[in-house]
C-alpha angles and dihedrals in degrees: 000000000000139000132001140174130185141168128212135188129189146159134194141181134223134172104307098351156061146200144196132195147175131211131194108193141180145185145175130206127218115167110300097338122082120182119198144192131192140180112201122185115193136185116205119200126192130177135222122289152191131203121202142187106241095224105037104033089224120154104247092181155325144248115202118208117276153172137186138177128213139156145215145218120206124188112179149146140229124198113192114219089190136334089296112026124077146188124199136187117186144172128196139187126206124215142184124237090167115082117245089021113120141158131224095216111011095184120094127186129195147173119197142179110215135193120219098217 
């Protein structure tokens, strides 16, 4: 039980992008129950791109190259249900830190069941 702080980086590709973020975390435990808090900053990459009709070859459109940065800010809760089993509640906001970046609905939700390797 108590206090607890950690930092994570990762990076990841996908077709035609990458990313890259970094988290600073922290907990605390308290019996069964461990809030939690995390600021996450994240820079997101694509490449150039062109769409065509399969059977013209016509260009339909184009991607330029860009890139953005946002962040986001998590509260959320575990309760463990053992030394293993876990439930967590959690809420997060986006936000740009890219001008001219913005989200339509910047609050996410979600439940979850986790597993303690």
């Amino acid at each position: 039980s108590g206090w607890s702080a950690a930092t994570a980086f990762g990076t990841g590709a996908s077709i035609g992008g990458s990313y890259i973020n970094l988290d600073l975390m922290g907990s605390y435990v308290a019996g069964a129950w461990e809030p939690y808090g995390t600021l996450r900053l994240v820079r997101a990459s694509f490449d150039a791109a062109e769409y065509m009709d399969s059977e013209t070859g016509e260009i339909i459109f184009t991607v330029p190259v860009s890139s953005y940065e946002y962040g986001q800010v998590i509260a959320g809760t575990r309760y463990w249900l053992n030394q293993n089993w876990l439930l967590s509640l959690e809420a997060s906001s986006l936000f740009a830190t890219t001008k001219g970046v913005s989200f339509n609905s910047n609050a996410l939700f979600s439940l979850g069941l986790g597993y303690r390797f």
